[in-house]
C-alpha positions in Angstrom: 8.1 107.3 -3.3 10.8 106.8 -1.0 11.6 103.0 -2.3 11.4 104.8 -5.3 14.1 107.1 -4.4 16.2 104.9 -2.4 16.6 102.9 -5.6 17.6 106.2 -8.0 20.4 106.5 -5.0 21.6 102.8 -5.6 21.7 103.1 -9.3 23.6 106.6 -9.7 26.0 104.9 -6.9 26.3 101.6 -8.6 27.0 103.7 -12.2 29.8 105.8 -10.4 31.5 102.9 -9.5 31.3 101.5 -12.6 32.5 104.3 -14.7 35.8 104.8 -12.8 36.2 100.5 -13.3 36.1 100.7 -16.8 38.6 103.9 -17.1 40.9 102.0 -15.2 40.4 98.9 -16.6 41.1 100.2 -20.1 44.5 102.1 -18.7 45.7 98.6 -17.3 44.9 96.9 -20.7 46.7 100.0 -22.6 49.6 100.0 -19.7 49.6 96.2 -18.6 50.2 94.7 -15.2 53.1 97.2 -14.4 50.6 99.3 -12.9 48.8 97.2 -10.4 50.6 95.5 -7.6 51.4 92.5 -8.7 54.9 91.7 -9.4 57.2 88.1 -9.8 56.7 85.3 -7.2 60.4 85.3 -5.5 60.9 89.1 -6.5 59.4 90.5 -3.3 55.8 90.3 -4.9 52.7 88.1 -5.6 51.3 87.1 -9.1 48.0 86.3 -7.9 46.5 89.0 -6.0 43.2 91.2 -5.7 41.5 89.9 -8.7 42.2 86.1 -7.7 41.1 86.9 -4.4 37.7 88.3 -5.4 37.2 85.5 -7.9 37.5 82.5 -5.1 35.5 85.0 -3.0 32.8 85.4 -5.6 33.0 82.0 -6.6 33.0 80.3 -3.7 30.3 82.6 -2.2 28.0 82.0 -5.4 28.4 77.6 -5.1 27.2 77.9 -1.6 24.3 80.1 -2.7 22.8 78.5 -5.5 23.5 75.0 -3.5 21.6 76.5 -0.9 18.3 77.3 -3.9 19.2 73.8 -5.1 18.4 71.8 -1.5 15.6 74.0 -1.1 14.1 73.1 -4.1 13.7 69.8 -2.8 11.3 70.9 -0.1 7.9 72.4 -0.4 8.0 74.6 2.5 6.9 78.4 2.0 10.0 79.3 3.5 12.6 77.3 1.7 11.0 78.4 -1.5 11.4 82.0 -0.8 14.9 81.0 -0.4 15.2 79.3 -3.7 13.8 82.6 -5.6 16.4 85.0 -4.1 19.3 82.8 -4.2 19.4 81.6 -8.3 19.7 85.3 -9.1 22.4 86.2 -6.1 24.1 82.7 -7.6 24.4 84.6 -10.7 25.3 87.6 -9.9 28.4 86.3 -8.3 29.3 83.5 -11.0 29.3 86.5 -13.3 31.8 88.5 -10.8 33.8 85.6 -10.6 34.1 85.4 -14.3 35.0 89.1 -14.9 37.7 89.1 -12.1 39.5 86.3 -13.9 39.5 88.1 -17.1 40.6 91.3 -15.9 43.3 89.1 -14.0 44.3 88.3 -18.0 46.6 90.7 -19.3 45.3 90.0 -22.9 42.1 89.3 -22.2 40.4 88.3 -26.0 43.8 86.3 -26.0 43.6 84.5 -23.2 40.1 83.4 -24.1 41.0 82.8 -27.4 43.6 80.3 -25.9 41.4 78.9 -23.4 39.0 77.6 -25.8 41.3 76.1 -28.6 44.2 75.2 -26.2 43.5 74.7 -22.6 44.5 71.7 -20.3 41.9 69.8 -17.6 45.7 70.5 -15.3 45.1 74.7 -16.0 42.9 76.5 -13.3 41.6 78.7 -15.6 40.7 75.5 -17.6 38.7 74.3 -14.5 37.4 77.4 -12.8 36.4 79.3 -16.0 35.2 76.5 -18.6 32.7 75.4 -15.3 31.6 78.5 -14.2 30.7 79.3 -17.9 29.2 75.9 -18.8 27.7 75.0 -15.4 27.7 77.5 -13.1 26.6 80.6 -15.2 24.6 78.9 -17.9 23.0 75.8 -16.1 22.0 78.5 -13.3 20.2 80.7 -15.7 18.6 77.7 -17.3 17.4 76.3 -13.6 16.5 79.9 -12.4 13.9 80.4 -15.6 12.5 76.3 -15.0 11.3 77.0 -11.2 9.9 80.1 -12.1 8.1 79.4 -15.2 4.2 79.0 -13.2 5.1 82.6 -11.8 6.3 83.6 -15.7 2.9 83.1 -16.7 1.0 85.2 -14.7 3.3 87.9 -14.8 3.4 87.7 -18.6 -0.8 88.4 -17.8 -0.4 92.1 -16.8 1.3 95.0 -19.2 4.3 95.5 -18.8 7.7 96.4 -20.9 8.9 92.8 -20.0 5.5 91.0 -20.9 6.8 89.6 -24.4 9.6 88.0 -23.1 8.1 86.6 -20.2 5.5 85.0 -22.7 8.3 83.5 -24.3 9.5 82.0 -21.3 6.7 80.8 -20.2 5.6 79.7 -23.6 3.0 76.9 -23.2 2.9 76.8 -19.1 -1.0 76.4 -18.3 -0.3 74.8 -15.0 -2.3 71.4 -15.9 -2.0 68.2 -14.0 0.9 66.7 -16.5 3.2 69.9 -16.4 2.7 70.3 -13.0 4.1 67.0 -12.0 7.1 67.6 -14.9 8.4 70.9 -13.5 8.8 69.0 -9.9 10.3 66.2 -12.0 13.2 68.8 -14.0 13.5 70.7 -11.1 14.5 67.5 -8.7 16.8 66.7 -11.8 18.3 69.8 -12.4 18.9 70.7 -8.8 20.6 67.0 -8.4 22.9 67.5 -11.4 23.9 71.3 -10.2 25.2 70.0 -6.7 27.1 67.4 -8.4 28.5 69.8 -11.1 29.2 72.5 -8.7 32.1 70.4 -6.7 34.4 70.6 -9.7 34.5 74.5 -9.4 34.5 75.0 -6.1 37.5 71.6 -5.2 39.4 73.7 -7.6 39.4 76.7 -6.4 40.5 75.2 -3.3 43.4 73.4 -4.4 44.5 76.8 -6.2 44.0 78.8 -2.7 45.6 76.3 -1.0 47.8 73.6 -2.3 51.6 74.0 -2.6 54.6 72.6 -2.6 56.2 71.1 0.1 52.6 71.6 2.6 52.5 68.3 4.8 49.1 66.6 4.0 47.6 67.6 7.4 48.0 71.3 6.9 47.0 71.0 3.5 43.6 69.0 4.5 42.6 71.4 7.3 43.4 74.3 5.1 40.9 72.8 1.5 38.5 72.0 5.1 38.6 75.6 6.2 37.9 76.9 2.7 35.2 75.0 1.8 33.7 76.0 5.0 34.2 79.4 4.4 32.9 79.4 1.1 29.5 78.2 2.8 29.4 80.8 5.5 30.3 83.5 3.4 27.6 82.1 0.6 25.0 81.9 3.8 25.8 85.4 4.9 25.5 87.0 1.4 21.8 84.9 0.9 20.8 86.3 4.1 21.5 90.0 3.3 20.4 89.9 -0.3 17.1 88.5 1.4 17.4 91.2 3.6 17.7 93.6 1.2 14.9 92.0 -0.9 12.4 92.0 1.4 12.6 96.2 2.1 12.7 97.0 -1.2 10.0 94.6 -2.9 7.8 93.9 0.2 7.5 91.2 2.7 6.2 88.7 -0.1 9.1 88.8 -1.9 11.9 88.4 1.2 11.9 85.9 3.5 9.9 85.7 6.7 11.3 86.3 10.3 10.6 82.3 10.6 13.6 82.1 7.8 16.3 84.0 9.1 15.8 82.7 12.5 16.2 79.3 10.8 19.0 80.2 8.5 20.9 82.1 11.3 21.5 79.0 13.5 22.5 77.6 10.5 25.0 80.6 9.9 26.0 80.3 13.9 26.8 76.2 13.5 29.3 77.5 10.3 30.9 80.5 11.8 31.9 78.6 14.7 33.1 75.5 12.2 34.9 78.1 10.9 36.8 79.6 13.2 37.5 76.4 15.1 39.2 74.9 11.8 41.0 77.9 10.7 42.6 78.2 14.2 43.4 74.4 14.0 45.0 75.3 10.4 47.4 77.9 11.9 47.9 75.7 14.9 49.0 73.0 12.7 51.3 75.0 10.7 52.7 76.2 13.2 54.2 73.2 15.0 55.0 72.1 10.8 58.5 71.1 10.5 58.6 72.1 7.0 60.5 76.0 7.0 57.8 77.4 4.4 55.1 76.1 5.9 56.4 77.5 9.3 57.2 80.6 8.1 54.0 81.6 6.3 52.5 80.5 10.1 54.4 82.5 11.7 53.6 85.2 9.2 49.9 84.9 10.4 50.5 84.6 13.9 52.8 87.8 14.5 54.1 89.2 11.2 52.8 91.3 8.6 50.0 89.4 7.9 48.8 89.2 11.6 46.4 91.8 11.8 44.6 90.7 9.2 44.1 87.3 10.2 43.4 87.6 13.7 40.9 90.5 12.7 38.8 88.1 10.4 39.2 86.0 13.6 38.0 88.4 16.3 35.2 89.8 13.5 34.1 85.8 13.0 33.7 85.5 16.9 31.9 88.6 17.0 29.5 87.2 14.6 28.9 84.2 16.6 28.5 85.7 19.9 25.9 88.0 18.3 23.6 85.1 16.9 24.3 82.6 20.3 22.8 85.8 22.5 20.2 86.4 20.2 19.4 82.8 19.8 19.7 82.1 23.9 17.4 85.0 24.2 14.8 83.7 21.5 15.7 86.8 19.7 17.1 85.6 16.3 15.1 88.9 14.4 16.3 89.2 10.8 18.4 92.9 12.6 21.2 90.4 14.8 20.7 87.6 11.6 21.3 90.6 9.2 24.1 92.3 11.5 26.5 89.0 12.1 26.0 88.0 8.1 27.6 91.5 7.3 30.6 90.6 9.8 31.3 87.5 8.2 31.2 88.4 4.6 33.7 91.0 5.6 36.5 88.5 7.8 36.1 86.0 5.0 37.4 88.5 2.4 40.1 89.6 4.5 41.1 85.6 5.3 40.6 84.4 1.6 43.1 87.4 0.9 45.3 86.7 3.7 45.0 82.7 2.6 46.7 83.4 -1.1 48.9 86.1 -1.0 50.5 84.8 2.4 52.1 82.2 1.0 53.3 83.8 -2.2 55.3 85.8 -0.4 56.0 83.9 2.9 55.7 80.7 2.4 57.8 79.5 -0.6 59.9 76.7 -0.6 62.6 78.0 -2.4 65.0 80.8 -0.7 63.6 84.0 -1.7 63.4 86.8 -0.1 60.2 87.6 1.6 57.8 89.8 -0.3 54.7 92.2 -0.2 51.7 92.9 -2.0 49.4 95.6 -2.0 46.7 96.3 -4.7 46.9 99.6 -6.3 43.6 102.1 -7.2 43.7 100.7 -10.7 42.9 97.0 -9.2 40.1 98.8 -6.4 38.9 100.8 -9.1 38.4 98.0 -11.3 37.1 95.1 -9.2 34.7 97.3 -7.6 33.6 98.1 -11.2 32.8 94.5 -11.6 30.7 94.2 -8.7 28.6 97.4 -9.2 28.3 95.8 -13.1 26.9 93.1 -11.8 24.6 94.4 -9.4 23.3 96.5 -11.7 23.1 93.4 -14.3 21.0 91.6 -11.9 18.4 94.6 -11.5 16.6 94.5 -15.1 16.7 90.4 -14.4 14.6 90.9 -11.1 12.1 93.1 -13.2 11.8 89.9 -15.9 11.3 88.2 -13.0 10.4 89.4 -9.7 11.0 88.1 -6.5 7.6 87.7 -5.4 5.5 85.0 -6.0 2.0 84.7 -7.8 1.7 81.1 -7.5 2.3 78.5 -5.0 2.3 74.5 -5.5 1.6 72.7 -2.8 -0.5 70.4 -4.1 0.4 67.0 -5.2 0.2 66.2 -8.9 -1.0 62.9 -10.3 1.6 61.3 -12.8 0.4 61.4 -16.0 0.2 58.7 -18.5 3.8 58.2 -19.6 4.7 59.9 -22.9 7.9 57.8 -24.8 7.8 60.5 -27.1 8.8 62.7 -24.5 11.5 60.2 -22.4 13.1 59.3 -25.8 14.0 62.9 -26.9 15.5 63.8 -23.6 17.0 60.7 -23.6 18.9 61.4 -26.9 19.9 64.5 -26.0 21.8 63.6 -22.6 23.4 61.2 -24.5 24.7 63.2 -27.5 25.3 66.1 -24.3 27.7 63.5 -22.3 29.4 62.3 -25.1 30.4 66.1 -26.0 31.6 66.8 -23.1 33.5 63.1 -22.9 35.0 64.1 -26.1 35.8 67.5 -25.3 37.6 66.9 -21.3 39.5 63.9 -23.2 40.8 65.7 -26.1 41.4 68.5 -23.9 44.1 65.9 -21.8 46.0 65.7 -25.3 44.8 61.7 -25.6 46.7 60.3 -28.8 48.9 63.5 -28.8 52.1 64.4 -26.5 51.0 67.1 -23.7 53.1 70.1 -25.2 50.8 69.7 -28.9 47.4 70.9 -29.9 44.5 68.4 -29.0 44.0 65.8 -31.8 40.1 67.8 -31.7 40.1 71.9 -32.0 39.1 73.6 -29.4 38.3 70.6 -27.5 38.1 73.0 -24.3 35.2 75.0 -25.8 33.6 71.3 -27.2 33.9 70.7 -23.3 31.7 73.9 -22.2 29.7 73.4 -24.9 28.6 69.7 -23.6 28.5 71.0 -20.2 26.0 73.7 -21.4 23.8 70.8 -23.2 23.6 69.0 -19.9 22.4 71.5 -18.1 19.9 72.1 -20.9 18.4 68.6 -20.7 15.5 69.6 -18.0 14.5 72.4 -20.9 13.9 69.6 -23.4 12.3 67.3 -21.0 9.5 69.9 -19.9 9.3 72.0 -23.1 8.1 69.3 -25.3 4.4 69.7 -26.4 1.9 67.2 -24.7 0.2 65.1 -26.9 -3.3 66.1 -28.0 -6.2 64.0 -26.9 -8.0 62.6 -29.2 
């Protein structure tokens, strides 16, 4: 009853926030931009603020996670697989965030996905961050997330329930023999393999848009993309951790993760936060000494100007976080309560240091001679963006009914190979190569090949071509393991 209640509390808090989001969200599409804070780049403001913020937060936060389910999917260990189940949902969750933040960024949303699919250039970074977190991230995610899961599909699809007829169809002809057995590990070694790869393109993008500028010497520039990456894997570690957290007291210690995990993950989590701070000090070291004036400035911005409290409070909150899990760890006491504790610490210092990280530089650290600026995001940008993430959240909820986070079923057992099937290897043969030659044709047509840079691509909508290929990719471990066996004769 009181689980029960607990979550009636979380769902008439996530729908307030949501409400409020989509009331304001509709006054800034009726209104435009004029009423966030935004405001011209060299007019005392910052184009990219709040919404761009949460979308590398999000983003980044989401590639960590579901390359975190992806490298445990490689192992067989109890614990690793817990980790797999809670982080493909989490993964989504925040690629969908990420997704939303960018189009509320838009001010003419339906246009500017209009444009994005018929027009778009590989050089935009909506090109790059939206077209792969649609096609890869969001999509191949969903497809990989439904693939591990199907042996537990099955068996829930054996009990009533309002979800049973879709969980059927799910796990439409999963019986667990020998020959499937072996071909799930098979797609899901593939599909994991192909998701790390595919995730770098978002997340090196990302960092060249949070961090790359004109005028940065290569040094500052290379320490900085360092420190983001970095981030995004602590931050992405910390949010696994409390989801798992949060799993485990609301769907029982079968579905979280055992005490033996977060002590595991958590030295993890201490070996990145201390990467973290050491290379983000190093950054603003670096900077500092710079003999470039914008790259100077926006130091000294950090160090002792408006931006200073900010960034030495994600700093002092980062070694906070560490000192918690090195005395818990000297003391043998790594409990999921200090684990739980310093992951809540850093996801809160690395929003306040991605923010710090792009709207610093906008207004501080120009290379031109304006005037310094400020930026500030208004209720309508708060309202909205924490719309998004209660929409999400509550998104995600219906998806852990479908398919919970506990498991019925647990392979451990090696499976023979069976007998080899060309039927089989030829099909999802043909249809990776028809995938990668859509999305060849799509990215090059997208570069304006035979065309000058300033026309339409030779191709329509050669950017949505491009998702779409992306999307047949990641689809390529559904063919391999869908197709009927043979019948023995």
């Amino acid at each position: 009853m009181t689980t029960r209640r607990s979550l009636s509390l979380v769902l008439a808090l996530l729908c307030g926030l949501v409400a409020p989001g989509l009331f304001a969200f509709t006054w800034q599409m009726l209104e435009g931009e004029a009423l966030t804070g935004m405001r011209t780049v060299g007019a005392g403001g910052a184009v990219w603020g709040l919404y761009i913020v949460m979308d590398g937060y999000l983003l980044g936060a989401g590639v960590a996670v579901m390359v975190a389910a992806c490298l445990a999917r490689f192992s067989r260990d109890r614990d690793m697989e817990a980790v797999a189940r809670i982080a493909m949902p989490v993964a989504l969750a925040c690629f969908l965030g990420a997704a939303l933040s960018v189009v509320a960024d838009q001010g003419r949303p339906w246009l500017a996905m209009r444009n994005l699919a018929l027009y778009a250039q590989p050089s935009s970074a909506l090109f790059t961050t939206f077209v792969t977190v649609g096609g890869v991230c969001l999509y191949g995610s969903l497809v990989h997330c439904v693939l591990a899961r199907r042996p537990d599909l099955a068996e829930y699809a054996k009990r009533p329930s309002p979800w049973q007829g879709l969980q059927r169809i799910l796990a439409a002809g999963y019986c667990g023999t020998p020959g499937q057995r072996y071909r799930r590990r098979k797609a899901s070694f593939w599909m994991s393999l192909f998701m790390l790869l595919a995730l770098l393109a978002p997340l090196v993008a990302l960092a060249a848009i949070f961090t790359a500028r004109p005028g940065r010497p290569p040094l500052v520039l290379g320490l900085e993309m360092l420190s983001f990456v970095i981030l995004a894997a602590t931050s992405g570690l910390g949010l696994l951790l409390g989801a798992a957290a949060l799993v485990g007291r609301l769907g029982g210690v079968n579905a979280g993760l055992h005490p033996r995990g977060f002590a595991r993950l958590g030295r993890i989590l201490l070996l990145l936060v201390s990467l973290s701070v050491l290379v983000v000090i190093l950054a603003e070291v670096v900077a500092l000494k710079s003999l470039e004036p914008a790259t100077s400035s926006y130091a000294r911005a950090l160090r002792a100007g408006v931006y200073a409290w900010p960034f030495w409070g994600a700093v002092v909150l980062m070694i906070l976080a560490a000192m918690i899990l090195w005395g818990a760890a000297q003391w043998q006491l790594l409990r999921p309560r200090e684990v739980v504790t310093a992951s809540a610490l850093v996801l809160v210092a690395i929003f306040v240091q991605r923010y710090v990280l792009l709207v610093a530089w906008q207004t501080h650290g120009l290379s031109l001679p304006y005037r310094p600026g400020h930026y500030c995001p208004t209720w309508i940008e708060l309202a909205v963006q924490l719309g998004i993430v209660a929409l999400c959240v509550l998104l995600l909820l219906p998806s852990v009914r479908l398919i919970p986070f506990a498991p019925l079923t647990f392979d451990d057992e090696p499976a023979a190979r069976p007998p080899r099937d060309a039927r089989r290897t030829l099909l999802a043969g043909l249809w990776m190569c028809f995938a990668s030659a859509t999305t060849l044709v799509g990215f090059v047509f997208s570069g304006r090949a035979f065309t000058e840079p300033f026309l339409d691509p030779v191709v329509p909508a050669s950017p949505f071509l491009f998702a779409i290929g992306l999307a047949l990719l990641a689809s390529a471990g559904v063919v391999y393991e869908l197709v009927p066996e043979r019948r023995a004769k």
